[in-house]
C-alpha positions as CSV (number, residue, x, y, z in Angstrom):
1,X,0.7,-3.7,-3.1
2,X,-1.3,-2.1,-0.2
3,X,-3.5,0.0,-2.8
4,X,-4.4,-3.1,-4.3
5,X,-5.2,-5.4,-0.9
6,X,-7.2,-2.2,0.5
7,X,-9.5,-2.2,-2.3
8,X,-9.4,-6.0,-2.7
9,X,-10.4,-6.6,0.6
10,X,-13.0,-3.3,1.1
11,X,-14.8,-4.6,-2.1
12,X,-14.0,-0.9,-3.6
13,X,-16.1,0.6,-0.5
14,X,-12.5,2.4,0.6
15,X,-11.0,5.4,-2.1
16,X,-7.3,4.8,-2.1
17,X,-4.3,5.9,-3.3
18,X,-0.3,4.8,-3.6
19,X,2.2,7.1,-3.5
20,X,5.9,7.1,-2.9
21,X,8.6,9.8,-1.8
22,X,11.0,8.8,-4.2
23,X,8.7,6.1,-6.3
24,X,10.7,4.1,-9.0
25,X,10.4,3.6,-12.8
26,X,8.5,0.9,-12.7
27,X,6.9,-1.8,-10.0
28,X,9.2,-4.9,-9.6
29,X,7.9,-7.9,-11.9
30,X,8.3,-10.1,-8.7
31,X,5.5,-7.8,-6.7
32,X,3.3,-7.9,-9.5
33,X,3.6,-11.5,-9.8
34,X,2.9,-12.1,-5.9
35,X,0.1,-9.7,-5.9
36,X,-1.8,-11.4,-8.4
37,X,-1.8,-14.2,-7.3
38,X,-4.3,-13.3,-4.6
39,X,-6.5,-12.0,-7.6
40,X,-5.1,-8.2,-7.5
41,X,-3.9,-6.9,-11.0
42,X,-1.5,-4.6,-10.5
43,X,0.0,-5.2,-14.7
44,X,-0.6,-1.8,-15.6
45,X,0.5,-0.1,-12.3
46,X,3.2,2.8,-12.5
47,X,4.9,4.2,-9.4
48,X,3.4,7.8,-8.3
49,X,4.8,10.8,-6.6
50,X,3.5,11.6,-3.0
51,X,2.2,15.0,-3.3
52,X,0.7,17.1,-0.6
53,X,-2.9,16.7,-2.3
54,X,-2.9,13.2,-1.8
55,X,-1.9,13.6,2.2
56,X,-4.6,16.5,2.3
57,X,-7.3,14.2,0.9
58,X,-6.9,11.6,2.6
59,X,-8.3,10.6,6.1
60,X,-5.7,8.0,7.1
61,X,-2.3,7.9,5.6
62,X,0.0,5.0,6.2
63,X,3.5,5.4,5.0
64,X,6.4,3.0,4.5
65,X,9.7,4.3,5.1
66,X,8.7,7.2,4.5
67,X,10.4,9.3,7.5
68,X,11.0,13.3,7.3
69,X,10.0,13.3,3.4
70,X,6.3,12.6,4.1
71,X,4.5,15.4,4.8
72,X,2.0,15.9,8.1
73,X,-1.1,17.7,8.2
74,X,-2.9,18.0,11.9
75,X,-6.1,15.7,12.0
76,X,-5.3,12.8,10.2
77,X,-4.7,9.4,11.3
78,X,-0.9,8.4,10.3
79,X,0.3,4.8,10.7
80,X,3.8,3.8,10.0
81,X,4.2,0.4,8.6
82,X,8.0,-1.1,8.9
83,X,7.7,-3.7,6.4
84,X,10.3,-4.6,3.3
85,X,10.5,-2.8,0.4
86,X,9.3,-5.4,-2.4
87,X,11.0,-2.5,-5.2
88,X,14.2,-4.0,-3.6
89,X,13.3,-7.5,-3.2
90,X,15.1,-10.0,-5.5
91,X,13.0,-13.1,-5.5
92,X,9.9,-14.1,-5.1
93,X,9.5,-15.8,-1.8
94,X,11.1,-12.5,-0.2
95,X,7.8,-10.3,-2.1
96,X,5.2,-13.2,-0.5
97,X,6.5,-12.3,2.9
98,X,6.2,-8.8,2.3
99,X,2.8,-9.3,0.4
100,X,1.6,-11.1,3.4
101,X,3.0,-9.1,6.0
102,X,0.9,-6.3,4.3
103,X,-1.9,-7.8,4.0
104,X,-2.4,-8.7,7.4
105,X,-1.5,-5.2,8.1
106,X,-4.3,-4.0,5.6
107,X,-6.8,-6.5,7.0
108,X,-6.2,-5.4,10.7
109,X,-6.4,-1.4,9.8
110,X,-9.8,-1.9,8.2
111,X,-10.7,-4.0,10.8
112,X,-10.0,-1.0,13.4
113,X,-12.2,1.2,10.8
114,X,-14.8,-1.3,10.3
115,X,-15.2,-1.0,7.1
116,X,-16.8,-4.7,5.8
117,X,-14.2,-7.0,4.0
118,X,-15.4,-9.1,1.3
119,X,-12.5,-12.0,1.3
């Protein structure tokens, strides 16, 4: 969900990538649902390992839960975001919350990077 609000809201100006330490089978129905409807597509979205190339390439790296099984590399900017886990959410009021608690989470980071948002 935070891939797809970063690029929403950056108007594809910002590269990024979603990863998990122990990513599912599949994305829950019920966050694909709530993501789309603030125009994000996420249909054809499959859960990714975290690997250390990702971490390496990336300039800031905000993790999820992640604790010990994220690795750090010196100089780049982490940010730990305690939100819910829509994977485990069961309806679809609880994955709006989280959708919009992430989102104004997205909106605030780039914000702080000033990177322009387009919506």
């Amino acid at each position: 969900m935070a891939a797809g609000l970063v690029a929403l809201h950056s108007g594809g100006l910002v590269h990024v990538r979603s990863a998990g330490s122990d990513p599912a089978a599949n994305v829950n129905p019920l966050a694909v649902q709530a993501i789309a409807e603030l125009g994000v597509d996420l249909a054809d979205t499959f859960p990714k390992p975290l690997t250390d190339e990702v971490v390496r390439a990336a300039d800031v790296v905000v993790t999820m839960g992640c604790g010990d099984a994220c690795p750090i590399y010196p100089g780049k900017r982490y940010e730990d975001w305690e939100v819910g886990d829509p994977a485990e959410a069961t309806s679809l009021d609880e994955v709006r919350q989280i959708r919009d608690d992430i989102d104004g989470r997205v909106r605030r980071l780039l914000s702080e990077l000033e990177i322009p948002t387009s919506s």
